[in-house]
C-alpha positions as a Markdown table, in Angstrom:
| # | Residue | x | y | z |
|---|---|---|---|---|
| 1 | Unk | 57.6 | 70.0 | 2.4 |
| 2 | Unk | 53.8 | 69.7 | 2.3 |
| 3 | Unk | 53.0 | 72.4 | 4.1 |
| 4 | Unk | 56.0 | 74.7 | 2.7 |
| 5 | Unk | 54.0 | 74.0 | -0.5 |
| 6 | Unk | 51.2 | 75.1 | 0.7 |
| 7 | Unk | 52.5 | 78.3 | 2.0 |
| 8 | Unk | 54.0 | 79.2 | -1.4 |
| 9 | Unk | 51.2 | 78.5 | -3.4 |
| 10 | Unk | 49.3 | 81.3 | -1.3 |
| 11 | Unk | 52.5 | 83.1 | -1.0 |
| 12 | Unk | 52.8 | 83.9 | -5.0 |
| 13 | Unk | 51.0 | 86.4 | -6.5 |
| 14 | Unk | 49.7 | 86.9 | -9.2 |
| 15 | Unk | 47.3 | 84.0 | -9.5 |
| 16 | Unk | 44.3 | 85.7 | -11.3 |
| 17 | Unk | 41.0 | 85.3 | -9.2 |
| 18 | Unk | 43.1 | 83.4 | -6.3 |
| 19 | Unk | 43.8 | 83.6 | -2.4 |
| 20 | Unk | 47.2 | 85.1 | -1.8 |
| 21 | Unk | 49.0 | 87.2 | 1.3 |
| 22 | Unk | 48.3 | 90.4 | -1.1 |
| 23 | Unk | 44.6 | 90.1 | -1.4 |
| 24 | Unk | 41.1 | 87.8 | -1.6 |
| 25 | Unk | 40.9 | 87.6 | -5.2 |
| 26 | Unk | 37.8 | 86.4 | -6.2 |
| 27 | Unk | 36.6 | 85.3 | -2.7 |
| 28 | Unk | 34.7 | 87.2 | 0.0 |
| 29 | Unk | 34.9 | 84.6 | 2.7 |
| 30 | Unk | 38.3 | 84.1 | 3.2 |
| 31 | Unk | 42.0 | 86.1 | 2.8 |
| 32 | Unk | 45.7 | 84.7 | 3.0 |
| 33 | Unk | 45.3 | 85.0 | 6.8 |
| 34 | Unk | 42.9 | 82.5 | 7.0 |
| 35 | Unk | 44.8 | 80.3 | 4.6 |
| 36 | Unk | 47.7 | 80.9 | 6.8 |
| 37 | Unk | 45.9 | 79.5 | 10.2 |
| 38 | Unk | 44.4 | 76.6 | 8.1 |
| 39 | Unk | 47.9 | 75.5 | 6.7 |
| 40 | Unk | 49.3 | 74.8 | 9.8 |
| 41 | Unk | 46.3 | 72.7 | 10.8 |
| 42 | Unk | 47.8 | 70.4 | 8.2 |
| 43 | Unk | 51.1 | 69.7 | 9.9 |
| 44 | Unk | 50.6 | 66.8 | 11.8 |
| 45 | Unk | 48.1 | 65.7 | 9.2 |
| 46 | Unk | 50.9 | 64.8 | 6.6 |
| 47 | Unk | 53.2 | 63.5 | 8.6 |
| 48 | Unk | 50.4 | 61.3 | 10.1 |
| 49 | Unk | 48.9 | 60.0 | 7.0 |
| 50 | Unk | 52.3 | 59.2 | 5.2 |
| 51 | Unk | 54.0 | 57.5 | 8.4 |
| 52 | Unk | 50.2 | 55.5 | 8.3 |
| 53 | Unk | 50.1 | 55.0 | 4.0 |
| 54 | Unk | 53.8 | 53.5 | 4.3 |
| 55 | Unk | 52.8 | 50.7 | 7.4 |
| 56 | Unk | 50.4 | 49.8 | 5.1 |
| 57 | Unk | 47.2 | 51.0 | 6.8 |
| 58 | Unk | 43.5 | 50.0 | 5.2 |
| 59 | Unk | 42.4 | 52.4 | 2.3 |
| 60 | Unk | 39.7 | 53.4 | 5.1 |
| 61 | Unk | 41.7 | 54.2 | 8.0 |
| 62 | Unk | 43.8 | 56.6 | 5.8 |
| 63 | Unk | 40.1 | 58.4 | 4.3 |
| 64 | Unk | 39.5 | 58.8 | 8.1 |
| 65 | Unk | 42.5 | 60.6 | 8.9 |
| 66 | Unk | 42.2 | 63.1 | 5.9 |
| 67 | Unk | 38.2 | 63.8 | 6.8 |
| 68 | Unk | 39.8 | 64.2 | 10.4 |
| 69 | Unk | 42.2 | 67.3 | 9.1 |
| 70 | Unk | 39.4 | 68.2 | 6.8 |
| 71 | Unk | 37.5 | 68.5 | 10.4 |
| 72 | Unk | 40.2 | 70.3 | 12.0 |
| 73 | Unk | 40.6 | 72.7 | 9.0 |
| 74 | Unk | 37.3 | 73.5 | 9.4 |
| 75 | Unk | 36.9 | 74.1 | 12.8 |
| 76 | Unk | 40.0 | 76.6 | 12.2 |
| 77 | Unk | 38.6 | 78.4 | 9.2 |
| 78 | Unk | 35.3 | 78.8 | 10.6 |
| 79 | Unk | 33.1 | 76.3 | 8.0 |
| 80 | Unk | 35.5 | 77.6 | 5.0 |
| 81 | Unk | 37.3 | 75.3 | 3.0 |
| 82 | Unk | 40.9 | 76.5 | 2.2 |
| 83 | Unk | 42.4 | 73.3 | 1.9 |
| 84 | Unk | 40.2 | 70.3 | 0.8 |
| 85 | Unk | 41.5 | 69.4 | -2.5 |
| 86 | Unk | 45.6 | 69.8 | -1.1 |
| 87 | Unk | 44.1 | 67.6 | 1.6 |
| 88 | Unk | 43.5 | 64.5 | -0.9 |
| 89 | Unk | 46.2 | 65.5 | -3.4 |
| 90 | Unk | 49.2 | 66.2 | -1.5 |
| 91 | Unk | 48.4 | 63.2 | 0.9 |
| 92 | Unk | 48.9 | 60.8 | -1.6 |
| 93 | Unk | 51.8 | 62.2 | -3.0 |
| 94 | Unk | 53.2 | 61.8 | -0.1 |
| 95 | Unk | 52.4 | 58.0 | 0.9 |
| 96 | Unk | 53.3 | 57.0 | -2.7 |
| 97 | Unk | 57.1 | 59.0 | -2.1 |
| 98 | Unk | 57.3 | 57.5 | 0.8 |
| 99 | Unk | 56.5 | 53.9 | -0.5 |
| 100 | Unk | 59.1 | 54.2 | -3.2 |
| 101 | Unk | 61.8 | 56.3 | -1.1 |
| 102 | Unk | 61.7 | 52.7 | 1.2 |
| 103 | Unk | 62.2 | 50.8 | -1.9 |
| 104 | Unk | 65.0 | 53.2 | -3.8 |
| 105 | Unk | 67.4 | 55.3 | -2.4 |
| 106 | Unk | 67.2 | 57.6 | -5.7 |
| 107 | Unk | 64.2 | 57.8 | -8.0 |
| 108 | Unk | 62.7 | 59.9 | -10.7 |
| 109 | Unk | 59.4 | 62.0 | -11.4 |
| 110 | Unk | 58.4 | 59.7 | -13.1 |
| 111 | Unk | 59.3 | 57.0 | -10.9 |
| 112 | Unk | 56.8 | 58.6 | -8.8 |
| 113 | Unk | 54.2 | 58.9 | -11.2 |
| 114 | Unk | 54.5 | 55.1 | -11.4 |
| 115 | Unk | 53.9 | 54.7 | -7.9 |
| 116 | Unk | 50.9 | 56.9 | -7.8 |
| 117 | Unk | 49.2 | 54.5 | -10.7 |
| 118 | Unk | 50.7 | 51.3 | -8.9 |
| 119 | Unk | 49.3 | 52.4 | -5.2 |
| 120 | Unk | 45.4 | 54.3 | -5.6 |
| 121 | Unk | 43.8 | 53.7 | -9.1 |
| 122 | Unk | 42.2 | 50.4 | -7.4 |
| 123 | Unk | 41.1 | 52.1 | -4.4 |
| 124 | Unk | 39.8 | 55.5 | -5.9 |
| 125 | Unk | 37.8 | 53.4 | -8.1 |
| 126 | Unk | 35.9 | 52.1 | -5.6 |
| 127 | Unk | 35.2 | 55.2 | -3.2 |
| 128 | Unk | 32.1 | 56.0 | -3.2 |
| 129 | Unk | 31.7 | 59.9 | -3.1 |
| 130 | Unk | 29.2 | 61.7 | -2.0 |
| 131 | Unk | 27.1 | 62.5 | -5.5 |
| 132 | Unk | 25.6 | 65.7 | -4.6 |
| 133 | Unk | 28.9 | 67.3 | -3.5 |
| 134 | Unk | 30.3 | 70.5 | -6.1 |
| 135 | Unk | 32.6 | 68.1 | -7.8 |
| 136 | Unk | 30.5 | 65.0 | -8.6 |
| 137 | Unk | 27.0 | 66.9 | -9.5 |
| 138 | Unk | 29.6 | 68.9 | -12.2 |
| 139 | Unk | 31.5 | 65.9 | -13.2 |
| 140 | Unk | 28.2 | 64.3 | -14.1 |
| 141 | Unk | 26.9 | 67.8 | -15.9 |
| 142 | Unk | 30.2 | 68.6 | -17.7 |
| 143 | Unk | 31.6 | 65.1 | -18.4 |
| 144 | Unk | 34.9 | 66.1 | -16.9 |
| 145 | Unk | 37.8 | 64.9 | -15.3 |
| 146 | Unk | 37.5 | 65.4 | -11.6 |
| 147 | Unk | 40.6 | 65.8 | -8.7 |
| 148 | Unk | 39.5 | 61.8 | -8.6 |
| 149 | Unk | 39.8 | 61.0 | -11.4 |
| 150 | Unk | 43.2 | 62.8 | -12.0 |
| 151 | Unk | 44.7 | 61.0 | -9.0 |
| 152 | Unk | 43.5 | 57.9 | -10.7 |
| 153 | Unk | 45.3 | 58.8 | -13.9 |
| 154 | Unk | 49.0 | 59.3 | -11.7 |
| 155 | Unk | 48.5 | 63.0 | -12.0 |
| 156 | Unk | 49.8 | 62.8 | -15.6 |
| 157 | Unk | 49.5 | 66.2 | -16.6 |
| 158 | Unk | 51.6 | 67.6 | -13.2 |
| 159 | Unk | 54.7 | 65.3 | -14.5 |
| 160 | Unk | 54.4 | 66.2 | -17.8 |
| 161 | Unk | 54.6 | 69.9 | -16.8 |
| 162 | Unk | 57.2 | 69.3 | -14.1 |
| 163 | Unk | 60.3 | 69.3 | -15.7 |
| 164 | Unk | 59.7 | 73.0 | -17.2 |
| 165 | Unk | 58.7 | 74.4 | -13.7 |
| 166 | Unk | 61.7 | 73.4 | -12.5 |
| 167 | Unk | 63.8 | 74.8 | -15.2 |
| 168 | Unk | 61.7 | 78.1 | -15.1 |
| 169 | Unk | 62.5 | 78.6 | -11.4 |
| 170 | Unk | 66.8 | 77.7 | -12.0 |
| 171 | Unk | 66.2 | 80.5 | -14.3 |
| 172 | Unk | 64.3 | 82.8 | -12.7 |
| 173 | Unk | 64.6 | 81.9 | -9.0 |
| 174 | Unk | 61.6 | 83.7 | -8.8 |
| 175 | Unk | 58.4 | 82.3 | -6.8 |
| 176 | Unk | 56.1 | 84.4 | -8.5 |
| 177 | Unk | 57.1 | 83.0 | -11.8 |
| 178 | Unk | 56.9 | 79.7 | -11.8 |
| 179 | Unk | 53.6 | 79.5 | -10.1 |
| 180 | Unk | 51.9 | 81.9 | -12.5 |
| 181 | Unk | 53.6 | 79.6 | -15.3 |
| 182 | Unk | 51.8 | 76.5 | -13.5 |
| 183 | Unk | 48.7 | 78.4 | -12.8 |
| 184 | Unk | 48.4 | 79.3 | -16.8 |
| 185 | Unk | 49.4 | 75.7 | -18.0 |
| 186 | Unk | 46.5 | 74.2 | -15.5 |
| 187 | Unk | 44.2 | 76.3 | -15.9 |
| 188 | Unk | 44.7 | 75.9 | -20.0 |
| 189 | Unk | 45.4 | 72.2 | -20.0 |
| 190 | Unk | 42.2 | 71.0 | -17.3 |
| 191 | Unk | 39.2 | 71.5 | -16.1 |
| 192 | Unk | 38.7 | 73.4 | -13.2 |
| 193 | Unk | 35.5 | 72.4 | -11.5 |
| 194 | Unk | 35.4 | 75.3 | -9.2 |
| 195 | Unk | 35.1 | 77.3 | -12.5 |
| 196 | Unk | 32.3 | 75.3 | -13.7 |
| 197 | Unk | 30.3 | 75.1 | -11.0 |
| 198 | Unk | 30.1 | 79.1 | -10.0 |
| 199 | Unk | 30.4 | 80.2 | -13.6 |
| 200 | Unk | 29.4 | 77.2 | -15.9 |
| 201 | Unk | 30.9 | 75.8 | -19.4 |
| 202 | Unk | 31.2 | 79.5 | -21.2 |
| 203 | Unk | 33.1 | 80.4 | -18.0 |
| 204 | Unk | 35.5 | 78.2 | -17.7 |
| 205 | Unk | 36.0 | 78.3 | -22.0 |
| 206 | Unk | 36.5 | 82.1 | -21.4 |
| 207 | Unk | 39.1 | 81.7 | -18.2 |
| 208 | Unk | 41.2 | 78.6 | -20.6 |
| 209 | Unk | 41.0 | 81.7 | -23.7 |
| 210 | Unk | 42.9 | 84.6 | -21.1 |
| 211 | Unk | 45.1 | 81.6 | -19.7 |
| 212 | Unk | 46.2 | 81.0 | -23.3 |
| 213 | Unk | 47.0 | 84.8 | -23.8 |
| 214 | Unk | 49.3 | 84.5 | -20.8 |
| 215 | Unk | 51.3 | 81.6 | -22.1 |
| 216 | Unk | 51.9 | 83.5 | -25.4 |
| 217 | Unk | 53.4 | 86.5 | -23.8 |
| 218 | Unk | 57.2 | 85.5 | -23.4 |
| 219 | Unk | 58.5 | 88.5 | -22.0 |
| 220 | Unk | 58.6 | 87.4 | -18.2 |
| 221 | Unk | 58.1 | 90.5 | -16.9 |
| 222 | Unk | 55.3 | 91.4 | -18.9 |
| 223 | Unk | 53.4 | 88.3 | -18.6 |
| 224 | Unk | 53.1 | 89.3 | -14.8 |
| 225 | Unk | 51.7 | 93.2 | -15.7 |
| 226 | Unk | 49.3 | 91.6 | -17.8 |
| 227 | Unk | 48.5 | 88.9 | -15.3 |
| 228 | Unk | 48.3 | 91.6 | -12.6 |
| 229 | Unk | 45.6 | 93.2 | -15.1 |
| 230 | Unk | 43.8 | 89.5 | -15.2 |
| 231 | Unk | 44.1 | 89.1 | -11.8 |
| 232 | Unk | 41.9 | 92.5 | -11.0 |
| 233 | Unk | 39.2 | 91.3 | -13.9 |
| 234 | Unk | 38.9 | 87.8 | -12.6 |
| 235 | Unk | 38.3 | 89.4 | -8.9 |
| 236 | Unk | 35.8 | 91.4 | -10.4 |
| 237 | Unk | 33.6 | 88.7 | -12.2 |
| 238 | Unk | 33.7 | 86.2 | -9.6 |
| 239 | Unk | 36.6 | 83.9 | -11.6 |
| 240 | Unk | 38.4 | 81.6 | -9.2 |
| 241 | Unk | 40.0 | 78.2 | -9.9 |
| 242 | Unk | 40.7 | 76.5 | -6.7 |
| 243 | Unk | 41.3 | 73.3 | -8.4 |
| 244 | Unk | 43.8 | 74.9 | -10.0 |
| 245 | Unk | 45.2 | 76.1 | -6.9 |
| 246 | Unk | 45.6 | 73.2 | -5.8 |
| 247 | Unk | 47.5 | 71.0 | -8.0 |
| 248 | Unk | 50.0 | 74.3 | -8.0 |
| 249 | Unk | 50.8 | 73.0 | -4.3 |
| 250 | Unk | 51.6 | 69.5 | -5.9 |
| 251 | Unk | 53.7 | 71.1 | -8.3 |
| 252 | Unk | 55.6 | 73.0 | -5.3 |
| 253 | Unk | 56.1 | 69.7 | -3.2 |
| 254 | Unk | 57.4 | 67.9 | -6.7 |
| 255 | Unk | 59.6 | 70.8 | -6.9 |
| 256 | Unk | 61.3 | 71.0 | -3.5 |
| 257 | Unk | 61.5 | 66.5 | -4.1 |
| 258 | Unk | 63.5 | 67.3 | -7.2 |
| 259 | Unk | 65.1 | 70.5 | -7.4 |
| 260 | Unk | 67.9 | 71.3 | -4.9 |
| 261 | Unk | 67.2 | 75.6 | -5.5 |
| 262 | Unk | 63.6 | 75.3 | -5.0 |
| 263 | Unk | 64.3 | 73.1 | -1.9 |
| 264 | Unk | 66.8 | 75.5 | -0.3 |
| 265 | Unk | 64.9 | 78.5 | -1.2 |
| 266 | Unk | 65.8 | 81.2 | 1.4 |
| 267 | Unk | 61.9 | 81.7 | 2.2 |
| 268 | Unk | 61.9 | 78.1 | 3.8 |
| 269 | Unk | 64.0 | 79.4 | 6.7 |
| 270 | Unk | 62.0 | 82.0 | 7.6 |
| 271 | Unk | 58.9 | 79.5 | 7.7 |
């Protein structure tokens, strides 16, 4: 489910200034075909770290095996980083499902929220990071919530926007859709460090003010012209919110957990 996740967060389109099957968006060094050959260096990766997270492996042992796919991601991409963040973000969610799946045959979003607060706030605490990396020199500059730091808070915001996202695709069974919706509410509702750190505080104020305009248009159908429209300006100017990208996969894998349609969407057989 992981890596179907990732495959449909690159899959939908659009997602102004992202990575998808269609086009670069904002990036010249790297395309949905790169994304595609890094994805399925993840495979063993998740089913690794969760079957390691539920035997109750050291906090370090499991760092190592995500800086081992990190390796192995890299050596794929050529140096590029597709999949960093989904590395550390989607790994957890999936120790902590796996940790509360053993102890409840059903459970709830929220359930897993719980889990998520129960198993890693302790540990992420204590990591150090390294402090001249993107994401700690604009933490410190900004005095924003980092990927870290939202992991430490149970991912909070993803659960709170979960229940709509699944509603939105019964609706709509569209792909396309609901990851637009997610990428507007994220991109609105956080602070995408990618953002900050190529295009500062007015840059990431100015991406949250079109995001906003997005979410006001209710007409399905003409939220995606006009994001289509967005999607060409952000390319342009450089606008590209990987963090944002990122927690969309969550979103994705929280789906497929909790929503029967999403799960069984036709795509998955072909993947």
């Amino acid at each position: 489910m992981a890596v179907r996740a990732l495959y449909f967060e690159v899959k939908a389109y659009p997602k102004p200034g992202l990575v998808s099957f269609v086009d670069a968006g904002a990036h010249h060094d790297m395309n949905g075909e790169i994304f595609y050959r890094s994805l399925f260096t993840l495979r063993h990766y998740f089913y690794q770290i969760t079957k390691m997270g539920f035997i109750n492996n050291s906090f370090e042992e499991l760092k190592q095996v995500a800086i081992e796919a990190e390796q192995r991601m890299l050596e794929k991409t050529g140096g590029i980083n597709t999949h960093r963040g989904a590395i550390f973000a989607l790994g957890i969610i999936c120790i902590s499902v796996m940790r509360l799946a053993h102890e409840k045959k059903q459970f709830t979003p929220m359930d897993v929220h719980r889990q998520i607060l129960k198993d890693w706030p302790k540990y992420l605490a204590d990591h150090r990071e390294n402090p001249e990396s993107h994401g700690a020199l604009v933490r410190r500059k900004y005095k924003v919530i980092d990927a870290r730091q939202m992991a430490m808070q149970g991912y909070e915001l993803i659960f709170k926007l979960l229940p709509a996202f699944i509603s939105l695709f019964i609706e709509t069974q569209s792909l396309d859709t609901v990851c637009l919706f997610a990428y507007s509410e994220l991109l609105l509702h956080m602070d995408d460090t990618n953002i900050l750190h190529r295009k500062g505080k007015s840059g990431l104020d100015y991406a949250k003010c079109k995001a906003a305009e997005l979410l006001a248009i209710r007409c399905v159908q003409t939220r995606q012209q006009k994001a289509l429209e967005l999607h060409e300006h952000f390319s342009e100017i450089g606008i590209s919110p990987g963090g944002v990208a990122d927690l969309i996969s969550v979103l994705l894998l929280l789906g497929q957990l909790f929503c029967d349609q999403l799960r069984d969407y036709s795509d998955f057989k072909n993947f």
